[in-house]
One Martini backbone bead per residue (centre of mass of N, CA, C, O) as a GRO file, in nm:
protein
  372
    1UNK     BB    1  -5.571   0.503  -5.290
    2UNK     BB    2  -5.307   0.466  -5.075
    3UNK     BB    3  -5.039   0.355  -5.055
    4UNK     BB    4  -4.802   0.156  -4.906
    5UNK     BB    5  -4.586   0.240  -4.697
    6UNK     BB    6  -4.289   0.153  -4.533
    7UNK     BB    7  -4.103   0.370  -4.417
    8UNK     BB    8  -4.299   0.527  -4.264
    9UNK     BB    9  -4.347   0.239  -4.062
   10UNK     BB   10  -4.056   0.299  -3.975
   11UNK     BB   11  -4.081   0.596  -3.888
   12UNK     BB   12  -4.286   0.519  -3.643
   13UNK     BB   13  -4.144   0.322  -3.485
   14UNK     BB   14  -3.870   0.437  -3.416
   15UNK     BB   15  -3.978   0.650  -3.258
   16UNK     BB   16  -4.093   0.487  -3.067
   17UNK     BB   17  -3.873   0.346  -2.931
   18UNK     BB   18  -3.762   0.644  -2.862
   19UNK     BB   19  -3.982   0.685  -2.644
   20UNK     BB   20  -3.944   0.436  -2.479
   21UNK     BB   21  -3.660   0.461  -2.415
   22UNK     BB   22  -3.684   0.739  -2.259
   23UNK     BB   23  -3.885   0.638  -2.050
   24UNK     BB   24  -3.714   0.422  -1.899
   25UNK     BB   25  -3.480   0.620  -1.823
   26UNK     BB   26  -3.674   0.836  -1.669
   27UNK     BB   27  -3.746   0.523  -1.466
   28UNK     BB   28  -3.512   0.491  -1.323
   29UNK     BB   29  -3.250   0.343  -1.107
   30UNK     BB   30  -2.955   0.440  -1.003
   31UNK     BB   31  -2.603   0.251  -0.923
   32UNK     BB   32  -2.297   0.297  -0.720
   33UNK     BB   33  -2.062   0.019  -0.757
   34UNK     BB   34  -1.762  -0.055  -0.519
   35UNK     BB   35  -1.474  -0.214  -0.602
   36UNK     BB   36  -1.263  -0.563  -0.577
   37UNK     BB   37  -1.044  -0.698  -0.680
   38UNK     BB   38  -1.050  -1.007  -0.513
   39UNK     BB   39  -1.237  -0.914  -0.306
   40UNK     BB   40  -1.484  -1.158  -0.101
   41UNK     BB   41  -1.713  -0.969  -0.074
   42UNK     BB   42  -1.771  -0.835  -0.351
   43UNK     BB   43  -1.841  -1.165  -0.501
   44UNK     BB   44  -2.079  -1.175  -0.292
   45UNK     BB   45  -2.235  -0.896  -0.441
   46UNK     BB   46  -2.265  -0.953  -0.743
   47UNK     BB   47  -2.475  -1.178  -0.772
   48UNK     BB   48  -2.709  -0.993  -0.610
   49UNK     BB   49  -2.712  -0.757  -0.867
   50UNK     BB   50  -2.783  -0.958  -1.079
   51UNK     BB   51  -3.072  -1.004  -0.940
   52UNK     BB   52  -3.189  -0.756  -0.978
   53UNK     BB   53  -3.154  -0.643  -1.242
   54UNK     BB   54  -3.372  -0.864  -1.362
   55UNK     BB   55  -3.589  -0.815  -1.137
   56UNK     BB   56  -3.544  -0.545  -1.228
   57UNK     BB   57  -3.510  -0.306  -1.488
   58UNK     BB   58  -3.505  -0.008  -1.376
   59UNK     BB   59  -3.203  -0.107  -1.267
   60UNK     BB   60  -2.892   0.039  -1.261
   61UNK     BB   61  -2.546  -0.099  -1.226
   62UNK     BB   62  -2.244   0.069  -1.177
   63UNK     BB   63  -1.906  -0.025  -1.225
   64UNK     BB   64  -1.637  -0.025  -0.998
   65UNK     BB   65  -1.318  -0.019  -0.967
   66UNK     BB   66  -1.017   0.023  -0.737
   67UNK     BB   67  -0.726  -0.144  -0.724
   68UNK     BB   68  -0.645  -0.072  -1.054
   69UNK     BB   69  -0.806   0.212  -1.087
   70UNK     BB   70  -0.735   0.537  -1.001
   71UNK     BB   71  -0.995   0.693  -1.094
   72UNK     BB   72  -1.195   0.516  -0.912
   73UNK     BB   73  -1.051   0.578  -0.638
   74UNK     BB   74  -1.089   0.879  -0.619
   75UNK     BB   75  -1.337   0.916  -0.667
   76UNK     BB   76  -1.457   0.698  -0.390
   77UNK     BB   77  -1.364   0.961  -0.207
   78UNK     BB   78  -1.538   1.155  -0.284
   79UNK     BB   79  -1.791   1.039  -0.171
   80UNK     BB   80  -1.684   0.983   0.088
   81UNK     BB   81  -1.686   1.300   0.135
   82UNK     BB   82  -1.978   1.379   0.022
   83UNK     BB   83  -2.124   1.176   0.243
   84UNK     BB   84  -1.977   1.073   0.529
   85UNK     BB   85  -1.772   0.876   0.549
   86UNK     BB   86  -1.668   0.717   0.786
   87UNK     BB   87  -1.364   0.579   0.777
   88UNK     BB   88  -1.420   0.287   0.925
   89UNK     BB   89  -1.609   0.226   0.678
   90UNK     BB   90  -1.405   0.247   0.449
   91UNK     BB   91  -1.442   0.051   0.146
   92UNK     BB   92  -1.512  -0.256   0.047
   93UNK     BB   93  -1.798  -0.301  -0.065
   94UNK     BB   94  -2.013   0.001  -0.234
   95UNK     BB   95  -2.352   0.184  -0.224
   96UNK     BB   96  -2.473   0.461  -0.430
   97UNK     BB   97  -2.825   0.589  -0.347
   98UNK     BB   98  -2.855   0.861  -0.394
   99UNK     BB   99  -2.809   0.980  -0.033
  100UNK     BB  100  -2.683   0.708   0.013
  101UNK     BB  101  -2.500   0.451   0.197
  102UNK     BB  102  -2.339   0.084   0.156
  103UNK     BB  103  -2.149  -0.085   0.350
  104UNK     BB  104  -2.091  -0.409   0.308
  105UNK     BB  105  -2.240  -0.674   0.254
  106UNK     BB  106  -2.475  -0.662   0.454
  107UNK     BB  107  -2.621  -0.467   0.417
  108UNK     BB  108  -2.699  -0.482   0.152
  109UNK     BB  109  -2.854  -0.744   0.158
  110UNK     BB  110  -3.052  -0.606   0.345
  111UNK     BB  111  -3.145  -0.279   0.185
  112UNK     BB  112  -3.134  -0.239  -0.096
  113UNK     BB  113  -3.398  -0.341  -0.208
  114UNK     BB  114  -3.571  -0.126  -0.017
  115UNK     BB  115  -3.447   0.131  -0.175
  116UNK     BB  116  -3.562   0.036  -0.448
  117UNK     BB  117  -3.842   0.067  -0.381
  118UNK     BB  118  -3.858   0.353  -0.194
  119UNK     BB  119  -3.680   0.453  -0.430
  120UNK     BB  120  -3.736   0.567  -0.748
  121UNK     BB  121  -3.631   0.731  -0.968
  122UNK     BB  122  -3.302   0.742  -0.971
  123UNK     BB  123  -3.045   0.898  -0.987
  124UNK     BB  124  -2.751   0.949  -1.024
  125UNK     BB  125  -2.503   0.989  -0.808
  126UNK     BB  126  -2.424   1.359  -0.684
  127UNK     BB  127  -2.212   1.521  -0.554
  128UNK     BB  128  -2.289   1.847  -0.575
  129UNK     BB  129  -2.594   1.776  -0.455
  130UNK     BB  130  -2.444   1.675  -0.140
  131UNK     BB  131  -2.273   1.945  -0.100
  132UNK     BB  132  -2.547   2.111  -0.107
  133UNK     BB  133  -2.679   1.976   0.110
  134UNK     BB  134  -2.469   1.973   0.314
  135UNK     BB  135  -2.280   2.260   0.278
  136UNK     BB  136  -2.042   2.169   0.108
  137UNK     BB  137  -1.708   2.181  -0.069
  138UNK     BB  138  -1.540   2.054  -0.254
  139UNK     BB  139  -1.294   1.813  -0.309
  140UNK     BB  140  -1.161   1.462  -0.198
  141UNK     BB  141  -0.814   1.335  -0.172
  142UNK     BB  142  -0.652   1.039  -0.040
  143UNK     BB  143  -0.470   0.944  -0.270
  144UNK     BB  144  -0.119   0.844  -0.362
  145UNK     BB  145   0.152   0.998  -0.470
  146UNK     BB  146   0.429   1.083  -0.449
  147UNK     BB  147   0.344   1.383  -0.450
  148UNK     BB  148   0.153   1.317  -0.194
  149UNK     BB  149   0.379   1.131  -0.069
  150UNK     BB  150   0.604   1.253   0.057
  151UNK     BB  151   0.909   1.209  -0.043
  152UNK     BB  152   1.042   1.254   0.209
  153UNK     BB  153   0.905   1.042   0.382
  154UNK     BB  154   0.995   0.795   0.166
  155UNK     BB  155   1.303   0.847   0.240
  156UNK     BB  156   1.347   0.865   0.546
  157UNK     BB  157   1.195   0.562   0.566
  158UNK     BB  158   1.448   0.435   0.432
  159UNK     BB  159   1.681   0.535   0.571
  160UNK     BB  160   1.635   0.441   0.828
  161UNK     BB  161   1.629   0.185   0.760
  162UNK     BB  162   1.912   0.131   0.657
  163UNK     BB  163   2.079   0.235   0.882
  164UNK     BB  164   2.046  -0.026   1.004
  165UNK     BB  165   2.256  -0.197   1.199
  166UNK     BB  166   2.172  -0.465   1.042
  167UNK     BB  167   2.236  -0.423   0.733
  168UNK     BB  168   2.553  -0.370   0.803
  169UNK     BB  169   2.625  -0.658   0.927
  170UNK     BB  170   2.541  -0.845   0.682
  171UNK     BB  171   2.744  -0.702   0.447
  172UNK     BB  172   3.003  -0.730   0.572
  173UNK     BB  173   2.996  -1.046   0.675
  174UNK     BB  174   2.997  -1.078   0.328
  175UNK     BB  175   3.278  -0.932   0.265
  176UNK     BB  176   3.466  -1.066   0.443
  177UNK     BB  177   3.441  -1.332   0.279
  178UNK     BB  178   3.499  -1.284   0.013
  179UNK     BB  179   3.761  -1.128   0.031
  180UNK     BB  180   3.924  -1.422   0.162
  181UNK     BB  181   3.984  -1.493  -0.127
  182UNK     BB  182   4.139  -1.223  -0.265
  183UNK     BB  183   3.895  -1.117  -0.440
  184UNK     BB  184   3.797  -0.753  -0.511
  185UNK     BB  185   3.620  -0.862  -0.695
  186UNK     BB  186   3.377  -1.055  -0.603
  187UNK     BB  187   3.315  -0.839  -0.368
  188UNK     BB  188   3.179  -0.649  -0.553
  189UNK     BB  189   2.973  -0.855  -0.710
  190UNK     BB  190   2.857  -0.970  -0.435
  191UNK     BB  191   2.742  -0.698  -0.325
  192UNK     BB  192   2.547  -0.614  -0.578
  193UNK     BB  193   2.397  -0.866  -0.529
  194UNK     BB  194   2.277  -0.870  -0.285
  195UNK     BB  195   2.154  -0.598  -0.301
  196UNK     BB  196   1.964  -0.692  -0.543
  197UNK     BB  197   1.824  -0.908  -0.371
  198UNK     BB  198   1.691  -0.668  -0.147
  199UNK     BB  199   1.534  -0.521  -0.343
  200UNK     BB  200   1.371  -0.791  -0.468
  201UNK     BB  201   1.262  -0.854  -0.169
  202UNK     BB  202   1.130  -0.625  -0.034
  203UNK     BB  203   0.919  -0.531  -0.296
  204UNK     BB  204   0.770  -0.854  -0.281
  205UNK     BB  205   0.673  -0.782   0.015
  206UNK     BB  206   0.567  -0.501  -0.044
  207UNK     BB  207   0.347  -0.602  -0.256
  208UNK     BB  208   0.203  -0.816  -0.074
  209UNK     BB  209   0.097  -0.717   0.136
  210UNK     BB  210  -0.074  -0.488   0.021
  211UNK     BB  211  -0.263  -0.707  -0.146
  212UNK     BB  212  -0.377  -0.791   0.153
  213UNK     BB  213  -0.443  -0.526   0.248
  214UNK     BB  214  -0.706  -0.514   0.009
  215UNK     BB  215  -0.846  -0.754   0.038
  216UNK     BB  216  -0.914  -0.783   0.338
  217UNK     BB  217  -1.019  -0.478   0.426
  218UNK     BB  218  -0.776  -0.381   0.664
  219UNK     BB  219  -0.610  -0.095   0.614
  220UNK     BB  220  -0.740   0.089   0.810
  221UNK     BB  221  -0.621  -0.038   1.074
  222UNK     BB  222  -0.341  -0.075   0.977
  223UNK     BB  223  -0.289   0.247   0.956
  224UNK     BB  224  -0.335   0.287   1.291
  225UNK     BB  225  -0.142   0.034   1.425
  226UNK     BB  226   0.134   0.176   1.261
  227UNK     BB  227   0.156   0.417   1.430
  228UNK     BB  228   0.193   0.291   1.725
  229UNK     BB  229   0.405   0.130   1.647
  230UNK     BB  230   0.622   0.361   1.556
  231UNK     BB  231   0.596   0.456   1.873
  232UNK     BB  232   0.752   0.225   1.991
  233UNK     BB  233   1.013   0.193   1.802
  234UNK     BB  234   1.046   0.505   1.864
  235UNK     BB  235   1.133   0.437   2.155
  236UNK     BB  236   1.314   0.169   2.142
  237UNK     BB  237   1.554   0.333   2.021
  238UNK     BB  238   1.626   0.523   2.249
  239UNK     BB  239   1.701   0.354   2.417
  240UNK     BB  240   1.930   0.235   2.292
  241UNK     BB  241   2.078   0.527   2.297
  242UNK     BB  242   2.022   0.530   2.656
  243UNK     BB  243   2.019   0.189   2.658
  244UNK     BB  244   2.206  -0.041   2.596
  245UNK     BB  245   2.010  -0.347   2.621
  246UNK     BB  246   1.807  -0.277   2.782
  247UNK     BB  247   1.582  -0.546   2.899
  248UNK     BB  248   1.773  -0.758   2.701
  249UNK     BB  249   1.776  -0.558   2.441
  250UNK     BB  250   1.746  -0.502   2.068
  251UNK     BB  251   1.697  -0.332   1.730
  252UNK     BB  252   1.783  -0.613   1.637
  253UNK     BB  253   1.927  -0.871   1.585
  254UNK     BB  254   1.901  -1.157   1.730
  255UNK     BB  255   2.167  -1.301   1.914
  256UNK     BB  256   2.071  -1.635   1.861
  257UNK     BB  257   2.124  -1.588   1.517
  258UNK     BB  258   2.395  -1.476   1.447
  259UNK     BB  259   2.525  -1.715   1.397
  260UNK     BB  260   2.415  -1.859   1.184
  261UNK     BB  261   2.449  -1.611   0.971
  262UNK     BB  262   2.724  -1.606   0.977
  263UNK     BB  263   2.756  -1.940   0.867
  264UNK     BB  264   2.624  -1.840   0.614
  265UNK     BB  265   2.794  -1.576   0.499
  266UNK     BB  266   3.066  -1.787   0.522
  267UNK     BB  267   3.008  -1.911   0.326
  268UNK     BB  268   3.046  -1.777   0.053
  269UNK     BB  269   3.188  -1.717  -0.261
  270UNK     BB  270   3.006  -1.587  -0.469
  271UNK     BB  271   2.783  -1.433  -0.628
  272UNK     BB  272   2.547  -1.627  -0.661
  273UNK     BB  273   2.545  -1.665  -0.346
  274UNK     BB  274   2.438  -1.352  -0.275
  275UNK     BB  275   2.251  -1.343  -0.454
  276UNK     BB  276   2.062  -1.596  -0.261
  277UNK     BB  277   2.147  -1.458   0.039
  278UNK     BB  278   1.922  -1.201   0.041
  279UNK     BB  279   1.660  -1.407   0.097
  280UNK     BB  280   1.741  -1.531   0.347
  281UNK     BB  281   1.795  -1.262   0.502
  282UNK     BB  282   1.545  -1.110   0.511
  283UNK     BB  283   1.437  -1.289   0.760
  284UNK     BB  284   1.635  -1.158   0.937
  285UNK     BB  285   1.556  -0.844   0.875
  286UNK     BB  286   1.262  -0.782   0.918
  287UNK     BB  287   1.229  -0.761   1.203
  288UNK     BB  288   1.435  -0.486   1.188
  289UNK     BB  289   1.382  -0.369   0.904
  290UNK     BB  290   1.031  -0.330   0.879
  291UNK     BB  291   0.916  -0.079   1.022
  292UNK     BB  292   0.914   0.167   0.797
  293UNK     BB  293   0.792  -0.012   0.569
  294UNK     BB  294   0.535  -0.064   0.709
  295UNK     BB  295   0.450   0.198   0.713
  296UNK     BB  296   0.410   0.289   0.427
  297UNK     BB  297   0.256   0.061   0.354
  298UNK     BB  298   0.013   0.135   0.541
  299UNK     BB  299  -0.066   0.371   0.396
  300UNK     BB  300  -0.117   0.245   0.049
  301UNK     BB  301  -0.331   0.072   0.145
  302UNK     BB  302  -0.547   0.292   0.256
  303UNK     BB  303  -0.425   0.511  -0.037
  304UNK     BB  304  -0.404   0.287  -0.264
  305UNK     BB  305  -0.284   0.180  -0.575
  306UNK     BB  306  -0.090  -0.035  -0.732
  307UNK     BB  307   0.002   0.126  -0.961
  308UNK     BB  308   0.045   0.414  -0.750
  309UNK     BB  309   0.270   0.210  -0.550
  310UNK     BB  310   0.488   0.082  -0.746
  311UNK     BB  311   0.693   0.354  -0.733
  312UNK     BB  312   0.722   0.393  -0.433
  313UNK     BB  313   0.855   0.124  -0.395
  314UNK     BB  314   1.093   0.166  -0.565
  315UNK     BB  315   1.219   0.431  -0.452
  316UNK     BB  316   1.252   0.324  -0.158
  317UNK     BB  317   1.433   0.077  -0.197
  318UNK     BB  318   1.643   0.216  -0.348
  319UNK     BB  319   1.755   0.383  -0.056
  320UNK     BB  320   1.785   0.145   0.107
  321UNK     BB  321   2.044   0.065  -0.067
  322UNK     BB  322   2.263   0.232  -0.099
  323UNK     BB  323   2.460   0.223   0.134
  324UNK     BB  324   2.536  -0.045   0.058
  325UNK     BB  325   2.681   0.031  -0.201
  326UNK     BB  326   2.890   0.193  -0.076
  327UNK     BB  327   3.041   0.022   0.108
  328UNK     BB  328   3.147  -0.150  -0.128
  329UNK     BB  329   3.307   0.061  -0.260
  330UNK     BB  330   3.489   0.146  -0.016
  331UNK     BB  331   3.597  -0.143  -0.025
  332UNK     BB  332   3.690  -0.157  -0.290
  333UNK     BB  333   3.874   0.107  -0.306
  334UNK     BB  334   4.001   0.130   0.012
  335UNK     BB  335   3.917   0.327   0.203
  336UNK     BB  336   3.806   0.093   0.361
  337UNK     BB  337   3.769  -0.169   0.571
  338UNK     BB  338   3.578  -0.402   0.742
  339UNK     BB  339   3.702  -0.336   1.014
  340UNK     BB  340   3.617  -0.002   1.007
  341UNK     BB  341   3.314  -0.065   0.929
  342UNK     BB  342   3.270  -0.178   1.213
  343UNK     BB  343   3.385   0.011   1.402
  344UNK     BB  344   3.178   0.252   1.299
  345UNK     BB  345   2.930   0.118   1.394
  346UNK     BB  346   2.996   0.053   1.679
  347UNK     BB  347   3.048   0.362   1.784
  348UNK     BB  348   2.787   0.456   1.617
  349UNK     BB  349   2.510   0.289   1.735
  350UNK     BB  350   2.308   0.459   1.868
  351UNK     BB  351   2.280   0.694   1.680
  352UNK     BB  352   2.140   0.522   1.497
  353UNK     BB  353   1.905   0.476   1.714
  354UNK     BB  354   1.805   0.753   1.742
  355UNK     BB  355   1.750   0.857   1.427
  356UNK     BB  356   1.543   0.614   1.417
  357UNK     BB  357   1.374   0.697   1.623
  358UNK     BB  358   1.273   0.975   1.590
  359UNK     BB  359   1.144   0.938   1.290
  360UNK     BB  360   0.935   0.704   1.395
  361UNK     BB  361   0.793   0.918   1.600
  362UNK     BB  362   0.707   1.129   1.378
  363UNK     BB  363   0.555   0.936   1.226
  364UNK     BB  364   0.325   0.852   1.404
  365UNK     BB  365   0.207   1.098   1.521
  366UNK     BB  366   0.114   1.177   1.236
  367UNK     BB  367  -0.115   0.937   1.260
  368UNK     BB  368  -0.236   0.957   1.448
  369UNK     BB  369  -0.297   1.279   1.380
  370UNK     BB  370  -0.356   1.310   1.096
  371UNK     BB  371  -0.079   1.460   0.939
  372UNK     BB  372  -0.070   1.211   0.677
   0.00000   0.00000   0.00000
């Protein structure tokens, strides 16, 4: 008789839980889930997904995030362009099952469920597969990065913001204060402090814009109604370049605010004072140059992740203060003063008003007709 091998019976079992495993994976049903930190719908389908896996064990749900994740959020387009998912449908939480796609909490909790009875045993969504029966080829990607959102682009569109006549009239109005203690070292240091905290507020404010319209669900519409908007915008500059005042306005800071802001600019004494007054100061800036800022926004909330959207933002701010530090350098240099250099503002304002216009209008064209 022979003896009982323990070995053999262990190789027995091993084999077998790897047929069982082998088994259960070939009648698996696979779903690809893309999702956003922070998104408050995506929150509310993730309970509903571990209930269904629970509940199914043969259904495996992959899970892609994409607000911080650059590589799945490249993925989650190039499916929405093999799937044909509407524009206006992009966005999460998306459930990829088979040859089918659910966007938005209510569909999913509608229909998933019902998708996993009726089509078992579905292999991983393929695009290859999805691209050759709709008889499409290759992917697209519309996520932006500096080099796909074309530099030109975002300085061109940083620079229209600088040039505007309200940025340099606030800067001037406080290198005035300075200078008037006498101390043309403390007007350079206040100059530059200054325009350090308008770098370091613009970037803070365009930093959570981008993150409110992503959290929202909202960047495709802002996407849209900022082309629109910037075709106003750069319609309201040529008036005031053919008009100017005309309408009883002008797009610069409002009359009304002036006193105030001119009040705030020349208590100011210190490099320390100035650059605290530039975060005061963005308030009344940015109804003024916030036009072109906003409009870069709208691109990158639609098109891109935070870490990817983050040099763009650094790059254009950068652009945004560059005037203001020259002026800062011409007065401290004596190249001009401050009277030459307001009297240059005034003489030359309509024309800032053109070129401000002429690319907000060529830049809203471009998104209305989707050619950026």
């Amino acid at each position: 008789m022979n003896k009982f091998n323990p070995i053999f019976l262990f190789v027995i079992l091993m084999l077998s839980i790897n047929q069982i495993h082998a088994s259960d994976t070939s009648n698996s049903t696979c779903i690809y889930f893309f999702y956003g930190t922070g998104c408050p719908h995506c929150s509310q389908v993730e309970p509903f997904l571990n209930e269904l896996e629970t509940k199914y064990p043969n259904v495996e749900i992959q899970k892609f995030e994409i607000y911080d994740n650059r590589p799945n959020l490249v993925l989650l387009n190039n499916y929405f362009y093999a799937y044909g998912v509407p524009e206006n449908q992009r966005g999460v939480p998306t459930i990829f099952i088979g040859n089918k796609f659910l966007t938005g909490d209510k569909p999913i909790f509608e229909n998933l469920e019902n998708e996993i009875l009726a089509n078992p045993n579905l292999a991983c969504p393929d695009i290859k597969k999805i691209l050759n029966a709709t008889g499409q080829s290759g992917e697209s990607s519309s996520v932006y990065s500096i080099t796909d959102l074309s530099i030109v682009t975002v300085i061109g569109a940083a620079l229209v913001d600088s040039i505007n006549p309200c940025a340099f009239a606030v800067l001037l109005i406080l290198l005035g204060a300075l200078l008037s203690t006498g101390d043309k070292n403390k007007a350079l240091k206040g100059g530059i402090a200054f325009t350090l905290s308008i770098y370091i507020a613009y970037f803070l404010f365009g930093l959570g814009l981008f993150s409110a319209l992503q959290i929202s669900g909202l960047s495709y519409w802002f996407y849209k109604i900022i082309g629109v908007l910037a075709i106003i915008l750069g319609l309201l500059n040529i008036k005031d370049f053919i008009w100017y005042g005309g309408g009883g306005f002008v797009i610069e800071i409002p009359r009304s605010w002036r006193p105030k802001l001119k009040s705030l600019l020349g208590s100011v004494t210190s490099p320390a004072g100035a650059f605290l007054m530039g975060f005061v100061v963005c308030l009344f800036e940015l109804p003024c140059t916030g036009g072109p800022y906003i409009f870069i926004l709208g691109l990158l909330a639609e098109r891109s992740t935070m870490v990817s959207a983050i040099p763009i933002l650094l790059l254009y701010n950068l652009f945004f203060v560059i005037p203001l530090l020259l002026i800062t350098f011409v007065v401290y240099a004596g190249l001009r003063n401050v009277k030459d250099m307001n009297n240059w503002k005034d003489k030359n304002i309509r024309e800032l008003h053109l070129i401000a216009g002429l690319i907000m209008l060529i830049l809203g064209v471009m998104v209305v007709f989707n050619l950026v």
